[in-house]
N, C-alpha and C positions, 0 to 999 in steps of 0.2 A: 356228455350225455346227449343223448336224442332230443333236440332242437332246444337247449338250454343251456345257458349263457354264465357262466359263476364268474365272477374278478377273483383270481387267485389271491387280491391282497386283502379280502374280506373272511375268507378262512381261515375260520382258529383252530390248528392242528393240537392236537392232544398226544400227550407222552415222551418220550424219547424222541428226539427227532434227529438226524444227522445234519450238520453242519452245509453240506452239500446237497441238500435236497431242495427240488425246485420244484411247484409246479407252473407249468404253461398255461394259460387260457386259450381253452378251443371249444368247440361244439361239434357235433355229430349232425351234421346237418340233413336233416331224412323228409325225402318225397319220396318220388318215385323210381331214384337211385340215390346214395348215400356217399358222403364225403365228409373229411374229418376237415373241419376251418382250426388252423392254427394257428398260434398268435395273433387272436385278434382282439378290438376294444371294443366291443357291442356285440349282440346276440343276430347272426345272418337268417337272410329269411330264407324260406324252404316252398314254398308256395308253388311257385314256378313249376308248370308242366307243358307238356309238348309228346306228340308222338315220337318225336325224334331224339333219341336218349342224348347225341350229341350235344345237342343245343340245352338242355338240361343240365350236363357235366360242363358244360361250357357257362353258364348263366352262376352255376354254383362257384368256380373260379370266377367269375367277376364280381359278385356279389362279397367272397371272402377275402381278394384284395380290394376291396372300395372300404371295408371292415381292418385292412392291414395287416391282412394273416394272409398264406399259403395256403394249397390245398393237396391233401390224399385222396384219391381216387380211391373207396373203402370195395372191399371182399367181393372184384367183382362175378365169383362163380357162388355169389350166393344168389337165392332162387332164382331171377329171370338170368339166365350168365351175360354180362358185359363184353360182347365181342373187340377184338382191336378194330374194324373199322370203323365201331363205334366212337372210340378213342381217341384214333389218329387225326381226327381232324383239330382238337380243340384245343384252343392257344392258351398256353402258358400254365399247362399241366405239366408238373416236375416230376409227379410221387404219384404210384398205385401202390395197394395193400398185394406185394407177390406173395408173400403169407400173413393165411389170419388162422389163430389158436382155436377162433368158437369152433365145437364141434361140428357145427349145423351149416359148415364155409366148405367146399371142395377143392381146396388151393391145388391140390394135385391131380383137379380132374375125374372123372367116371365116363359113364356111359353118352352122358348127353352135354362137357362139358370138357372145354381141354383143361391139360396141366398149364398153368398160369405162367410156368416159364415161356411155355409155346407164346403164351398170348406176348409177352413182355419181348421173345425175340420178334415177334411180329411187328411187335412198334419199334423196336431197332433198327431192324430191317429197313423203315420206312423214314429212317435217319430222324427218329423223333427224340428227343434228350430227354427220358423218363428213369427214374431210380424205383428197386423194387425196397419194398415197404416190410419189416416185419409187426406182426401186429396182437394183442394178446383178445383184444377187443371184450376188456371183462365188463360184465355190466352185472355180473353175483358174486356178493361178497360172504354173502352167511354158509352158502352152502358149497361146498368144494366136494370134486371128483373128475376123473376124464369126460365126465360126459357135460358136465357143467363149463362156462365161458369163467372162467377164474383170473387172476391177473400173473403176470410172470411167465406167460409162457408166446409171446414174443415181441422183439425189441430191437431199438438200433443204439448203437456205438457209435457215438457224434464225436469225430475231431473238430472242438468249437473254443472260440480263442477267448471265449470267458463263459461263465458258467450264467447266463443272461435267457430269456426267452429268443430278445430278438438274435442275439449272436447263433444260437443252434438252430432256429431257423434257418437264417441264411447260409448255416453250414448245407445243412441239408439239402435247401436248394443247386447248392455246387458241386452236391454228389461227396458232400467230405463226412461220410459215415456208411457201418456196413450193419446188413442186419440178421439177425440171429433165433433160435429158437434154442440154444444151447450152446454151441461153438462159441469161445470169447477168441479173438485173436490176440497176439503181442506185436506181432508187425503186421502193418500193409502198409504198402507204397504204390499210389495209382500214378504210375506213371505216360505220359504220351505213348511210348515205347514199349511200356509193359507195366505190367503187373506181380508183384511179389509180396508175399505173405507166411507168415507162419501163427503156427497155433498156442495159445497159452493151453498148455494141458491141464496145468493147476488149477486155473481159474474154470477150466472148460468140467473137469470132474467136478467141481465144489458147484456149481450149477444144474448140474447132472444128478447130483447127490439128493435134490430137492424129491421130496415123495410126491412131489402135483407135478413134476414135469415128466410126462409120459412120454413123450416120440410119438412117431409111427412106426407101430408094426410091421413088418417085412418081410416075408417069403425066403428071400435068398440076399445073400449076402456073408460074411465075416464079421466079428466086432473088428473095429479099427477105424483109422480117419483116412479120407481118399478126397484127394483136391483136384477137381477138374476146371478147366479154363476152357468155355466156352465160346466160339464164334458166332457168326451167319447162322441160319439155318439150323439153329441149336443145336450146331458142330462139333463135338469134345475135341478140343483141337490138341490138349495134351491133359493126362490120366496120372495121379500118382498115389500109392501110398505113402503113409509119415505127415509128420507135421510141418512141413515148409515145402515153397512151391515156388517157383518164377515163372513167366512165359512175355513171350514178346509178341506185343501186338500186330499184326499180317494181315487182319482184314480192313472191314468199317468199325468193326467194335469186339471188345473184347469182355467177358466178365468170368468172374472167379464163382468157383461152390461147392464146399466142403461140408462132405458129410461122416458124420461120425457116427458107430454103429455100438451098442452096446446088447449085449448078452445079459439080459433080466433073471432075476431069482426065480421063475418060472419057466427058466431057459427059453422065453421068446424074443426073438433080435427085434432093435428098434432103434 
């Protein structure tokens, strides 16, 4: 939450709970740009302002690791848009939010704002080691609809070698998860050389199935799943339909992005 601090071990969860369910301590740390402090053991301060948004995203990382947490760079094409050379200078940023679910975010850009991939190959480009972020960013829980900030609608997939705060942190930090706003995978393999991956369709439908997870709406296109591997220059360096993909890496940097398209009871694709 918005500059507040809870210890996960002081929460009494109510009802049913799985076995496997964790949560993290982090905070939402909000001035005059916003970032999510994860794993940390005290409430970060937010205070810090500066004309130079850098040094602000920069101060926020130092302040969240002195705290012992990591930092997301949160929904930067919400209102003032977060440009990458705003970005590319500040040390030891790992994670931007590439998508965030609140309605009121333009992950994919408009009139006065790019698509966030642009932004993310821009700091590629500039050989900066940044992972992009999915994010559901809910902060309403009584009242649900598409237009409402609800939770479940995005998320990452941590390959994390125990089920721990600090362990999925530090996965994170080394790029060892992908992230999702409905796609589940069954394989990826990030390799130096390439990249391979295929889709759980199972898991990917029963996610899909949810009646709060809307998509975006789309113009043109087919229902079906299309896996592109992206380069440089946000270069589709290879295009496929189906549900598995390989590509071998040939530039500076390589990243993968499947989208999946569904034909709604209203017949509008999304």
């Amino acid at each position: 939450e918005h500059n507040k601090f809870i210890d996960p071990t002081t929460v009494q969860l109510k009802g049913e709970i799985r076995d496997d369910f964790l949560l993290l301590p982090g905070e939402e740390v909000t001035g005059p740009v916003h970032s999510t402090a994860m794993n940390i053991s005290r409430l970060v301060p937010w205070e810090f302002k500066d004309k130079n948004r850098s040094k602000i995203i920069q101060n926020h990382v130092n302040e969240t690791r002195r705290a012992g947490g990591a930092v997301i760079l949160n929904h930067p094409n919400w209102g003032r848009p977060i440009h990458s050379h705003e970005i590319s200078p500040v040390k030891n940023l790992y994670m931007f939010e590439l998508y965030n679910a609140h309605p009121g975010v333009h992950s994919f850009g408009n009139a006065h704002r790019p698509h966030l991939e642009q932004v993310w190959d821009a700091l590629l480009e500039k050989k900066m080691t940044i992972y992009g972020v999915s994010s559901d960013d809910a902060h309403k829980l009584q009242k649900w609809g598409e237009k409402e900030n609800n939770p479940g609608r995005g998320w990452v997939m941590v390959k994390s070698d125990e089920l721990s705060s600090e362990a999925i942190t530090k996965a994170m930090l080394r790029g060892d998860f992908y992230s999702s706003s409905g796609v589940m995978l069954e394989k990826l393999v990030l390799g130096e050389s390439h990249i391979e991956l295929a889709v759980n369709q199972n898991e990917t439908a029963c996610e899909l199935a949810s009646e709060f997870l809307f998509g975006r709406l789309v113009s043109k296109g087919k229902p079906g799943t299309v896996i592109e591997f992206i380069g440089p220059g946000g270069e589709v360096v290879k295009s496929m339909e189906g549900n598995s993909g390989t590509c071998k890496v040939e530039g500076s940097y390589l990243r993968a992005k499947v989208t999946h398209r569904v034909k709604k009871k209203d017949g509008s694709l999304r």
